[in-house]
N, C-alpha and C positions, 0 to 999 in steps of 0.2 A: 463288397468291400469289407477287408477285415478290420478289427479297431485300432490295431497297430497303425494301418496305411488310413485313417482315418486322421488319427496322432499326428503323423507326418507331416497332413494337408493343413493343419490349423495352423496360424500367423500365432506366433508367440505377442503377446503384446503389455509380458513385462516391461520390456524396455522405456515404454509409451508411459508407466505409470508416474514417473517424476513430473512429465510432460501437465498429466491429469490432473496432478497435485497442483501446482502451478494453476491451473484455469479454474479447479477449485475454489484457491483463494481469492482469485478473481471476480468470483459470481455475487460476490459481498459490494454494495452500493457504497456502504460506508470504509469500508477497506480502501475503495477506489478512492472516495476524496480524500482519504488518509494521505495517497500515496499523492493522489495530484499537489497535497499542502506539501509533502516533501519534497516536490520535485526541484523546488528553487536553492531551499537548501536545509538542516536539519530546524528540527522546533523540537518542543515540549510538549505533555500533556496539557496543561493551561492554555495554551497558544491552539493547540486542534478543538479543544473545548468550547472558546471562543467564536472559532470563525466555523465550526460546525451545528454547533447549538445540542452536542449530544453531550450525557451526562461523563463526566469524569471514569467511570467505572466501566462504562459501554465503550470508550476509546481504549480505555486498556484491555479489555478482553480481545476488540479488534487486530490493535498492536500486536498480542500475544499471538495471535492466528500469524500475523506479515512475518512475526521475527522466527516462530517454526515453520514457518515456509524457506525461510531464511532469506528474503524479501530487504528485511531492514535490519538495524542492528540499532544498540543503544550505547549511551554514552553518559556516565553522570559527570556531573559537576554542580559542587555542592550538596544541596537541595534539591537541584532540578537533575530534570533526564532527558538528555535528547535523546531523537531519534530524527534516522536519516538512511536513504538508502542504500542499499547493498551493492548494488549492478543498475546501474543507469540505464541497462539495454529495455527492462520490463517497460521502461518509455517506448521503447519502440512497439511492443504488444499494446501498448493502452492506443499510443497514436494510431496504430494500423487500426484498430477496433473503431476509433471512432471513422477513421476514413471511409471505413465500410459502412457503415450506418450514414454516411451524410453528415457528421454530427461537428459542427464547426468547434473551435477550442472554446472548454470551460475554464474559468477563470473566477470562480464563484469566490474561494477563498481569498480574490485578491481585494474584496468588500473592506468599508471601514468599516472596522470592531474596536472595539475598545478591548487592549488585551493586556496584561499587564508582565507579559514574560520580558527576560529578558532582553531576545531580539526584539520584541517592538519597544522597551520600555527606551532601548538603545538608541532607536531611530527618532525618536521623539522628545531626547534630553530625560526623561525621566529616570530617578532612581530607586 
């Protein structure tokens, strides 16, 4: 077999690579609760801060990984920055993943925290 008809035989699998990227960003533990707090609707750094227990600086680097995947997008207002996601479908990747593992719904960030952003300060009267 010459190298040419060797050439031939191999599966390109450019194509697959966006694909790649995508489950990539997925292999992040913390990326994932990211995405589970945004599922309901957008927040803030302070707000993931909170209900994550990780440092200010470790959520933004996270962030930066979702929003070059193109996963999330941001929003300021004011002071603050939200973030919220892109395509609702990556719900359908996180749910089948745990379907497959057995893994019943997490709900960890729906914990009381005392958090002082916006959206919670909203729910709670505070100003």
């Amino acid at each position: 077999m010459t190298l040419n008809m060797l050439r031939k035989t191999q599966t390109d699998l450019r194509p697959l690579q966006l694909q790649t990227q995508i489950f990539k960003v997925l292999t992040h533990p913390a990326r994932i609760a990211i995405l589970e707090i945004l599922r309901e609707q957008e927040h803030c750094v302070c707000h993931m801060e909170a209900h994550l227990g990780f440092r200010q600086a470790y959520i933004s680097q996270q962030l930066s990984v979702l929003r070059e995947a193109g996963l999330i997008q941001d929003r300021r207002d004011g002071w603050n920055i939200f973030y919220r996601v892109v395509n609702l479908q990556i719900y359908d990747v996180l749910d089948a993943v745990k379907k497959l593992i057995g893994q019943s719904e997490i709900n960890e960030h729906k914990t009381s925290v005392i958090c002082s952003c916006p959206h919670c300060s909203a729910k709670t009267g505070e100003v």
